[in-house]
C-alpha positions in Angstrom: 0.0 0.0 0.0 1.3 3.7 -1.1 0.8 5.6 1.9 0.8 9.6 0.9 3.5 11.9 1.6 3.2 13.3 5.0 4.0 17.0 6.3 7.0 16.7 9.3 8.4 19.9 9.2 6.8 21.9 12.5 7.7 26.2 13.0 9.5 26.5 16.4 10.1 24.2 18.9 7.9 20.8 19.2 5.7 21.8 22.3 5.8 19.3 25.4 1.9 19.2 25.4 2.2 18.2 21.1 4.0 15.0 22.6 1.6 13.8 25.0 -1.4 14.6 22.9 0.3 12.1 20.3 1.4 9.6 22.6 -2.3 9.5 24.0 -4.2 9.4 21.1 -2.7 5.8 20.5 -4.2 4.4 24.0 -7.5 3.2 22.0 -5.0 1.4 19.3 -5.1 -1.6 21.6 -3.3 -4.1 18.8 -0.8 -2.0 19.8 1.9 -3.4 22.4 5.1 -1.4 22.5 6.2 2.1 21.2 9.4 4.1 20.7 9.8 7.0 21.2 13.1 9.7 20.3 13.3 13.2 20.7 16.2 15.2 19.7 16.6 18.1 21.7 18.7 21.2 21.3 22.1 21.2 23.8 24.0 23.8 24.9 27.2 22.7 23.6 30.2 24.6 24.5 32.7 24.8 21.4 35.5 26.7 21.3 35.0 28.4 24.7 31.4 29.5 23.6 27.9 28.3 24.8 25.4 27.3 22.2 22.0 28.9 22.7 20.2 28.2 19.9 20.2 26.6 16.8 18.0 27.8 13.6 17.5 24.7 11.4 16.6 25.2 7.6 15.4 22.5 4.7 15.5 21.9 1.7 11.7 21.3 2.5 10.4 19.6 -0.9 13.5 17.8 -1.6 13.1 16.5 2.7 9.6 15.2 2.3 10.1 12.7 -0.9 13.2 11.7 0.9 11.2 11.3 4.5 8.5 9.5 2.2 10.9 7.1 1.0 12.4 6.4 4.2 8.9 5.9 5.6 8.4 3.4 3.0 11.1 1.9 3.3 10.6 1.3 7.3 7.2 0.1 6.7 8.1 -2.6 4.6 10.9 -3.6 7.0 9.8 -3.5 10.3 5.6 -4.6 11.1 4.9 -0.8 12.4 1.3 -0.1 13.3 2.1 3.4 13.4 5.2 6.2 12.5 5.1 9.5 13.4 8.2 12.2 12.5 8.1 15.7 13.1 11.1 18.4 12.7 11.4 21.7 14.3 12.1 24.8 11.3 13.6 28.0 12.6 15.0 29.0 15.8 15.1 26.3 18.8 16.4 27.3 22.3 18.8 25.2 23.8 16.6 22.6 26.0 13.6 22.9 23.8 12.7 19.7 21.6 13.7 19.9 17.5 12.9 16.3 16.9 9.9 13.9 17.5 9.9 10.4 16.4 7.9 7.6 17.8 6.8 4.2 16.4 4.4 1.5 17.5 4.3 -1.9 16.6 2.9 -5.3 18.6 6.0 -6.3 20.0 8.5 -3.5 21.1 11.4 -5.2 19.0 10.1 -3.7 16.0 9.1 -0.8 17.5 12.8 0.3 18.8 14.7 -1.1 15.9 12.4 1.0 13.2 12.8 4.4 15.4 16.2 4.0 15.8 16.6 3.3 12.2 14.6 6.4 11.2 16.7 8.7 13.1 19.9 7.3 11.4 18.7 8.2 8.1 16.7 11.2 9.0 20.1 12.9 10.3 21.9 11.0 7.0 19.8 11.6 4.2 17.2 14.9 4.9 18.4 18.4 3.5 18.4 19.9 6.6 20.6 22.4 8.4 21.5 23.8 11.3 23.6 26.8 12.5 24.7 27.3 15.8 23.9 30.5 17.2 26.3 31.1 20.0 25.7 33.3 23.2 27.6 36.0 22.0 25.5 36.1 18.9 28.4 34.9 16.3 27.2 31.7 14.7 28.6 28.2 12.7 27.1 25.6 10.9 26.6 22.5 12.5 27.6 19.5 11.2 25.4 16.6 11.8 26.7 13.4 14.4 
């Protein structure tokens, strides 16, 4: 089955209350035995003797989504997922605020780690997006993806 190409970019940060609104709406899904769950979220790295405070991500947006859709296929016909969720923050993310939301479920948790942390992988490999590090001191780099 085709499944459509879904939306995952999100403008700021990915709200606490987005989360758990997610992760609830899947208590009626009761074929459903184990979920994983990742979120990336922005650290305050210090690098070169200066404190990240943010970081402003960009995409290649149309370019991110046929390659997301791809991945997602690709997962699907992999791993026996009930459900896959991905959403990435555009813009300008505090450091400690959440920039990436992935969670899978499947009937057994196996599947359910092993897809999300396989998603992640190739989310941070394969998606045209960017980030630059906006320092305290209001200089900036880009980051390079690990």
């Amino acid at each position: 089955m085709e499944r459509k190409v879904k939306k995952i970019f999100i403008d700021g940060r990915i709200e606490p209350a987005f989360i758990a609104d997610s992760i609830s709406k899947h208590s009626a899904k009761t074929t459903i035995g184990g979920h994983s769950i990742f979120m990336g979220q922005v650290r305050k790295d210090e690098i070169e003797g200066k404190l990240v405070a943010a970081i402003e991500y960009t995409a290649y947006q149309e370019l991110a989504l046929e390659k997301m859709h791809q991945i997602r296929e690709d997962v699907f016909q992999k791993y026996p997922l009930h459900c896959m969720h991905v959403y990435h923050s555009l813009g300008t993310i505090k450091a400690g605020e959440i920039c990436l939301f992935v969670f899978t479920s499947s009937t057994r948790r196996k599947p359910a780690i092993d897809a999300c942390a396989e998603i992640v992988e190739r989310l941070k490999a394969e998606l045209p997006i960017w980030g630059k590090e906006i320092f305290e001191d209001d200089t900036h780099q880009w980051k390079e993806n690990s």
